[in-house]
LUMDOKOL-626625 format. One record per residue (C-alpha): x, y, z; residue in three letters. Coordinates in steps of 0.1 Angstrom, whole numbers, plus 5000, padded with zeros to 4 digits. Layout:
BEGIN
XYZALA
...
This chain:
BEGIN
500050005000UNK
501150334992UNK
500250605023UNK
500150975015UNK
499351295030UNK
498451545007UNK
496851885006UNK
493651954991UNK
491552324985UNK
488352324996UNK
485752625001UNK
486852655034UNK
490352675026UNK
493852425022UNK
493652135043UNK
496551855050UNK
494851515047UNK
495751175054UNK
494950905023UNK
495850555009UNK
496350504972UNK
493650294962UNK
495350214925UNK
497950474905UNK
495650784907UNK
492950744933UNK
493550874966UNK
490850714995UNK
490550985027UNK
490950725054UNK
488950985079UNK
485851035055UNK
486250675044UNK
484950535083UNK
482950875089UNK
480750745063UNK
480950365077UNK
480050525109UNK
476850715092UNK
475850395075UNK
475850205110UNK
473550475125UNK
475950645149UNK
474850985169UNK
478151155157UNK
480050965132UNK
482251255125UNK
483451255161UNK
484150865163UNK
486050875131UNK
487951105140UNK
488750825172UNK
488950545150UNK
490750695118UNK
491851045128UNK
493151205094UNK
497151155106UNK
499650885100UNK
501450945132UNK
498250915154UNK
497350605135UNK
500950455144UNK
501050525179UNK
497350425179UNK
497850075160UNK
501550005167UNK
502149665144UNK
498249665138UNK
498850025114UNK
499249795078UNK
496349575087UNK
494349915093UNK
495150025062UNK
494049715042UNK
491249685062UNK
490350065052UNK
490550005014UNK
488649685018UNK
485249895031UNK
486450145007UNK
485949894976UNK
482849744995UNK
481250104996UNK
482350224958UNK
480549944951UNK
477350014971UNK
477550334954UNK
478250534983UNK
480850784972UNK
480551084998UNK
479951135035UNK
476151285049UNK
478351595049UNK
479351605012UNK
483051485018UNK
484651324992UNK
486150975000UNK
488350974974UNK
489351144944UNK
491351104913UNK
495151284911UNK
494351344874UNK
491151544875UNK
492151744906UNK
494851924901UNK
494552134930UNK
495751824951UNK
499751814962UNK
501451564980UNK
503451695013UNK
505351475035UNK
503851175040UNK
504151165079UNK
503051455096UNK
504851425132UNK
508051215139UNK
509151125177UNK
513151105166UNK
514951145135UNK
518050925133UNK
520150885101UNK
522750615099UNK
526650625077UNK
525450255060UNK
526850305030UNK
530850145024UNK
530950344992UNK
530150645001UNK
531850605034UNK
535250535015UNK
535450814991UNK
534551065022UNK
537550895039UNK
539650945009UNK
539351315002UNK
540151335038UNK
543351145036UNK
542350895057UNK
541450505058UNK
537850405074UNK
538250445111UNK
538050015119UNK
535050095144UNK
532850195117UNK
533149815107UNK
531949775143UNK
528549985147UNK
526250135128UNK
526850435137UNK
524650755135UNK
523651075138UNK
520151275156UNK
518451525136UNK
515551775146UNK
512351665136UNK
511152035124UNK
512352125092UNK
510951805071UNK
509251895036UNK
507551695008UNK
508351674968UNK
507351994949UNK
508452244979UNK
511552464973UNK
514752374992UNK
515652645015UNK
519252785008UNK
520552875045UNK
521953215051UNK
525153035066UNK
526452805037UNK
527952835002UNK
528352454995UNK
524552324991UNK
524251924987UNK
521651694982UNK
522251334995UNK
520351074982UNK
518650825009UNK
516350535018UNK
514050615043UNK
512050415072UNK
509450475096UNK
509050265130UNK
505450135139UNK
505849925170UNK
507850025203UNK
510449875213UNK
513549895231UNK
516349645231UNK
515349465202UNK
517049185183UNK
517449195148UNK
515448855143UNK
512549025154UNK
513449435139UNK
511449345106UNK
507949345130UNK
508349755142UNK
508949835106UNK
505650055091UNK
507450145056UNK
509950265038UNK
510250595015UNK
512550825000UNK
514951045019UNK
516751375010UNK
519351465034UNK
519951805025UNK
523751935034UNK
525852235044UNK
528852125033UNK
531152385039UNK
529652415079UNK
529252045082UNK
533352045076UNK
533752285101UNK
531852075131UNK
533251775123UNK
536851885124UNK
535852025161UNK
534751595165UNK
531251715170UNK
528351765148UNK
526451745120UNK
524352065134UNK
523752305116UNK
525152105087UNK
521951905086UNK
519352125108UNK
517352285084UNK
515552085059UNK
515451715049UNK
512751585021UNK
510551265026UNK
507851154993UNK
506351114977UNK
504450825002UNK
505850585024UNK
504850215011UNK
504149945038UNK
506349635046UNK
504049445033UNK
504549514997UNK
508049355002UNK
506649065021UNK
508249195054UNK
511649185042UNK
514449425033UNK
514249484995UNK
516949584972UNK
515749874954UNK
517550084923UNK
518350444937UNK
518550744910UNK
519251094912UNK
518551334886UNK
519951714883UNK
518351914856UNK
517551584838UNK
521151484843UNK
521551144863UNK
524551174890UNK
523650944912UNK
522950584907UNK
522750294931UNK
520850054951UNK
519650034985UNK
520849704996UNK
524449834990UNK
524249865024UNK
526749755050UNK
524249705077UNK
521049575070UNK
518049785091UNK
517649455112UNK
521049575125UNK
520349935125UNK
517249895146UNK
519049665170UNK
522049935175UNK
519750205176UNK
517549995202UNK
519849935228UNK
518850015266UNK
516850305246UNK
513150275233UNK
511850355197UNK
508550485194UNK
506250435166UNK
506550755143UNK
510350725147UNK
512150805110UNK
515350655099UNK
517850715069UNK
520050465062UNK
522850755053UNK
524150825017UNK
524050564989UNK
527650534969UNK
527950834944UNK
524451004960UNK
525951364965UNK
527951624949UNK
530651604977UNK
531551254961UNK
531451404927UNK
532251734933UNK
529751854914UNK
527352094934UNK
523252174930UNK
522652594925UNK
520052794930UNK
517052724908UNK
518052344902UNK
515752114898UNK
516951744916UNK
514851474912UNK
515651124938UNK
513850834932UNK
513350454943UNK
512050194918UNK
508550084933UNK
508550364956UNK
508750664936UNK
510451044934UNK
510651364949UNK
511151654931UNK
512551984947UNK
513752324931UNK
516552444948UNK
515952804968UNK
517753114962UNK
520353184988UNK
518553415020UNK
520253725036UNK
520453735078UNK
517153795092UNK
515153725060UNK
């Protein structure tokens, strides 16, 4: 399944909406989709115990369904097909319960999960890892053989495909780095990997946007990423569920695309460490909380620092994962102090 949170006009202005692809095009509103069951069952207020059962937000459904959040999800386009099919298409209210990306072009896709507990992005990636190394004059330290190590973001500052990059006032060397993304379901603290593959929701794609010129600076003091990293990261265009993989870690091709030129190219079980591993380094003596977002770090070739080639304002860079799909971000002009 392929979740999405999207933004949609409506007389009453721009709303941000949580919906499951239903096939390519049509979006299902999960929140209208049992406010409408509820109205058929004869409920007082059906709006109010939808908004219980299937409030219009990924993160409340994950912390409200833990590893029950897929099996929600199915079940919601199950009564969707069973009341298409009855003919019932809109709620008492005249909410849509789905609609069809081509005929509504007022519709945009944001970041597909609305609230995450902890941001963590992992170094996964040997390739990568080794030409960062190199340009330092330096081999790979032994202990990254050891851990997976990683880094904690803030949480604020996450934007879907189609929004504009912000340039900060504090950097000259803007980088994209091309990622695969996951999101946690089920808490869990200490967890083996044997049993990781059960708190995994889905998987997406993931933008770690860089300042490379101050992320050199931190990490020369042996502290940091900071304000390297702090200030925008891209997740799209959905996040599709475990499931679609049969609960396992698949091996997806990873492009991206600069201006219609590919740099990158890769694939995401290049990987080191598998997220089995991740989640059981990450997990140690420390809980993870449904909502939770990973990156599994920088794919081999999947920034300009590695090719020394570097994104300018008003570029348009496109990432995407094969059954997943792309994000696609113009790059923002530069801002002055105070702006």
């Amino acid at each position: 399944m392929r979740i999405c949170t999207y933004i949609r006009q409506t007389p009453l202005g721009k709303f941000k909406r949580l919906g499951v692809f239903f096939n390519d095009t049509t979006v299902v509103d999960v929140n209208l989709l049992w406010q409408k069951q509820f109205e058929k069952e004869g409920f007082f207020n059906p709006k109010e115990k939808a908004l219980d059962i299937a409030p219009s937000s990924l993160s409340k459904i994950l912390k409200n369904y833990q590893e029950a959040s897929i099996a929600f999800f199915q079940e919601s386009l199950e009564l969707f097909n069973e009341l298409s099919k009855e003919g019932f298409l809109k709620t008492n209210d005249g909410g849509d319960l789905s609609f069809d990306l081509k005929d509504d072009k007022s519709v945009k896709l944001a970041c597909p999960i609305d609230n995450i507990n902890c941001y963590r992005d992992f170094y996964a990636h040997e390739k990568h890892v080794a030409t960062g190394f190199k340009k330092r004059g330096e081999p790979i330290p032994p202990a990254w053989y050891e851990i997976p190590a990683y880094y904690k973001g803030p949480t604020s500052g996450f934007i879907g495909t189609d929004e504009f990059i912000q340039w900060p006032t504090y950097t000259k060397k803007l980088d994209y780095e091309l990622e695969f993304g996951l999101v946690i379901a089920k808490d869990g603290k200490n967890i083996k990997a044997q049993n990781a593959m059960e708190h995994i929701f889905g998987y997406t794609v993931f933008n770690d946007i860089s300042a490379r010129d101050i992320q050199k600076k931190e990490m020369a003091i042996r502290l940091g990423p900071a304000k390297g990293k702090d200030f925008c990261s891209v997740v799209g265009p959905v996040i599709v569920t475990a499931d679609e993989f049969d609960f396992k870690e698949p091996n997806l091709k990873m492009t991206a695309t600069i201006n219609d030129e590919v740099w990158s190219e890769g694939y995401t079980g290049d990987s080191h460490y598998t997220w089995a591993q991740m989640i059981e380094h990450a997990s140690k003596e420390e809980w993870l909380l449904a909502t939770d977002f990973m990156g599994s770090g920088t794919v081999g070739t999947g920034c300009g620092l590695e090719l020394d080639k570097w994104i300018q304002s008003g570029d348009i860079v496109e990432l995407e994962i094969e059954k997943i799909g792309k994000i696609r971000n113009i790059v923002g002009t530069p801002t002055q102090p105070g702006v």
